[in-house]
C-alpha positions as CSV (number, residue, x, y, z in Angstrom):
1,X,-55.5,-93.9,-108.9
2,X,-59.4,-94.2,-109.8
3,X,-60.7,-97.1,-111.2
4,X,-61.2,-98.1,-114.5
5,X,-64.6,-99.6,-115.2
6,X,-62.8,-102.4,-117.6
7,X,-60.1,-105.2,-117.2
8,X,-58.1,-106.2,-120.0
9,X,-57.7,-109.5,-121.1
10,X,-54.8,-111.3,-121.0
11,X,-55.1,-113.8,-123.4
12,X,-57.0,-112.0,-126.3
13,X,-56.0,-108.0,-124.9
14,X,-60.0,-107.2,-125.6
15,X,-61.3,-105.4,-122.7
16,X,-64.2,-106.7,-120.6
17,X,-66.8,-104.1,-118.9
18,X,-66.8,-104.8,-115.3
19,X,-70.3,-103.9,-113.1
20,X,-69.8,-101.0,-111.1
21,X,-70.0,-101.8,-107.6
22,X,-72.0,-100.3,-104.8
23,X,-69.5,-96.8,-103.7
24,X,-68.0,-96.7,-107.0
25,X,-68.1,-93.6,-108.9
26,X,-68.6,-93.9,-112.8
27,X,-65.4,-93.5,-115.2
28,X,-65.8,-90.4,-116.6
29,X,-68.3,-87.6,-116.7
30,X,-69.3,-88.9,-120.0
31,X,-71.6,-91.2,-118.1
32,X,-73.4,-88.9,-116.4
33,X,-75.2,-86.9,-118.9
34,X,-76.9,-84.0,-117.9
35,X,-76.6,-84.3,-114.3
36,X,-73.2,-84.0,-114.7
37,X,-72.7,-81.1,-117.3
38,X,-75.6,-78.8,-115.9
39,X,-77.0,-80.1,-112.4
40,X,-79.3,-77.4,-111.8
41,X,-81.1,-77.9,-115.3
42,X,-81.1,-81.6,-114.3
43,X,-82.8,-81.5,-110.5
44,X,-85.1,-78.5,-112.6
45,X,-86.6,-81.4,-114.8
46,X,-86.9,-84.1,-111.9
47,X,-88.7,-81.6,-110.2
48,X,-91.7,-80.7,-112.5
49,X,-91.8,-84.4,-113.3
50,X,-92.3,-85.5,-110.0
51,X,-94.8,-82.7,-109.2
52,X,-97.2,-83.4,-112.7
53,X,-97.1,-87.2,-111.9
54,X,-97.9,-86.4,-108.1
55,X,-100.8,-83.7,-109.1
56,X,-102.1,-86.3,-112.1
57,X,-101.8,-89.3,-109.4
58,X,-103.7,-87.2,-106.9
59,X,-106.5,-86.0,-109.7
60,X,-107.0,-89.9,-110.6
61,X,-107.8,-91.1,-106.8
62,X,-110.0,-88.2,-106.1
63,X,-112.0,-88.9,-109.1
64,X,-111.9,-92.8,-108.5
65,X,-112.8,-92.0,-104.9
66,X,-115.9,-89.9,-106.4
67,X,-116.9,-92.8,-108.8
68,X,-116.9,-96.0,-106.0
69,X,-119.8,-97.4,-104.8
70,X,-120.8,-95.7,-101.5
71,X,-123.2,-98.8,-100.6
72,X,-122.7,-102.3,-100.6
73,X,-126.0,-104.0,-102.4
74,X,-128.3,-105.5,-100.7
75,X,-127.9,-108.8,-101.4
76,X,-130.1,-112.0,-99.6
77,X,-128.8,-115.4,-99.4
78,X,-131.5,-118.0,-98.6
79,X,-130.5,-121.9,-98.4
80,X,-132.7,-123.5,-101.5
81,X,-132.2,-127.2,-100.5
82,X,-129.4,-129.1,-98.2
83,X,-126.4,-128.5,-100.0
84,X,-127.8,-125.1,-102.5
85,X,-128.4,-121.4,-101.9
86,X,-130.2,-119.1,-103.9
87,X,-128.7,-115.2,-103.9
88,X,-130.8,-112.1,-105.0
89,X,-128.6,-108.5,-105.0
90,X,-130.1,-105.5,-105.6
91,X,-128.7,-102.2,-106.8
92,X,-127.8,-99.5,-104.8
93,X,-126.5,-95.8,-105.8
94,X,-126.7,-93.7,-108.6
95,X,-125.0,-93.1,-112.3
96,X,-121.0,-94.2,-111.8
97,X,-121.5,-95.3,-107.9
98,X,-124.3,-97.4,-108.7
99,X,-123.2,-100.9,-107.6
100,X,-124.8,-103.1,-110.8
101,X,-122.5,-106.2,-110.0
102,X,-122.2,-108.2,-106.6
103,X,-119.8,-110.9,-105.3
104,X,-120.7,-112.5,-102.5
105,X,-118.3,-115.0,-100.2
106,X,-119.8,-118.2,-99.0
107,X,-117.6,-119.0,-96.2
108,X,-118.1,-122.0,-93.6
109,X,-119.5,-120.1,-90.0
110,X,-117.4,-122.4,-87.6
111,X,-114.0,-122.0,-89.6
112,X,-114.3,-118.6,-92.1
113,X,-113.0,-121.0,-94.5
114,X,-114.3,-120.2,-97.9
115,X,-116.6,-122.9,-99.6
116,X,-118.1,-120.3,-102.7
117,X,-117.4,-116.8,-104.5
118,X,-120.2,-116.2,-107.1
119,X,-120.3,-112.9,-108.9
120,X,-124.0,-111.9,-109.9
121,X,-126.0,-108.7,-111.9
122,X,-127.5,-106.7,-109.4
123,X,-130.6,-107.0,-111.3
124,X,-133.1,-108.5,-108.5
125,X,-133.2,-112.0,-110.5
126,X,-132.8,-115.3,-107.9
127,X,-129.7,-117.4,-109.2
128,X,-129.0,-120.7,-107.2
129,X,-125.7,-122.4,-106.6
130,X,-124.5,-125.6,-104.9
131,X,-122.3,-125.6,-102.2
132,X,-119.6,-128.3,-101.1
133,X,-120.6,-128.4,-97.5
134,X,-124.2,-128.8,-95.8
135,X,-123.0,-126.7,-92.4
136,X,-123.9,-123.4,-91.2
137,X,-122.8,-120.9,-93.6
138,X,-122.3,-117.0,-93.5
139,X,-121.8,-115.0,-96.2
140,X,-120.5,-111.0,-96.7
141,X,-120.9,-109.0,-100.3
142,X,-119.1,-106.3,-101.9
143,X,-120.8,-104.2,-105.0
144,X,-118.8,-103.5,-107.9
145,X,-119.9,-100.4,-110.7
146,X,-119.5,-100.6,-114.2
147,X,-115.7,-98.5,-114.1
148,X,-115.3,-102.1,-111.6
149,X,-114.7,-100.3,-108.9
150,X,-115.5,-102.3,-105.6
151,X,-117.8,-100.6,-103.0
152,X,-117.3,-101.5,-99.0
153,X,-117.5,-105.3,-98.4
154,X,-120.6,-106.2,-96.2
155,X,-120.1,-107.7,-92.4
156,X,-120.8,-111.3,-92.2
157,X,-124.3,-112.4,-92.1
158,X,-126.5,-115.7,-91.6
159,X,-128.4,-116.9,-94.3
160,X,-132.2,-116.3,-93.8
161,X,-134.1,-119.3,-92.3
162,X,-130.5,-120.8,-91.1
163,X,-130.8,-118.9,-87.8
């Protein structure tokens, strides 16, 4: 006997709709729609959805790949007093892969632990920040273009005059 997707109550005679369970079929056709009344139309229309949104998905990264910054800026951190840096980026790249932002990570050099992010124009202008510790430091710096796409994220470096 198949199952019936609703229990009756004994008390009021209403029925209740009961989940169906992992293995259990639906009802009746009637739930089913198309897939159920013409199958082929039905795997027809999954098919050209899943092929536009896989062709429109695959147009997007290619043009996102072509718009990222190639270069990550060059960016100098020099210390500007015991417990201060002062950070100068510079742009790099052309039109949409020209990086015009950069962050750069402060991080502690003994532990990688992360003291500062600052995010600054790539404009050439010195900007200075204070730090929370007075230890050796290294830093890395990724560029970011005006879409905000993030360019490759510089290997750690010294600060100049800190070696």
């Amino acid at each position: 006997m198949p199952r019936s997707n609703a229990s009756a109550d004994s008390a009021t005679g209403c029925s209740i709709p009961l989940p169906i369970g992992a293995g259990d079929i639906p009802p009746n056709p009637r739930w089913q729609h198309i897939s159920w009344s013409a199958p082929l139309t039905f795997q027809t229309q999954g098919a050209a959805h899943r092929f536009t949104r896989v062709a429109w998905r695959g147009f997007l990264h290619r043009a996102g790949w072509l718009t990222a910054p190639a270069h990550a800026p060059k960016v100098s951190v020099v210390p500007a007093g015991p417990t201060s840096v002062s950070i100068t980026a510079h742009a790099r790249g052309r039109l949409l892969r020209r990086a015009v932002r950069a962050t750069v990570v402060l991080e502690d050099a003994a532990t990688t632990r992360v003291l500062a992010v600052h995010t600054v124009a790539a404009d050439g202008r010195r900007r200075a920040f204070d730090l929370v510790s007075a230890g050796a430091i290294r830093w890395r710096a990724a560029g970011y273009n005006r879409l905000r796409q993030r360019g490759p994220v510089s290997a750690p470096v010294a600060p100049a005059g800190t070696e």
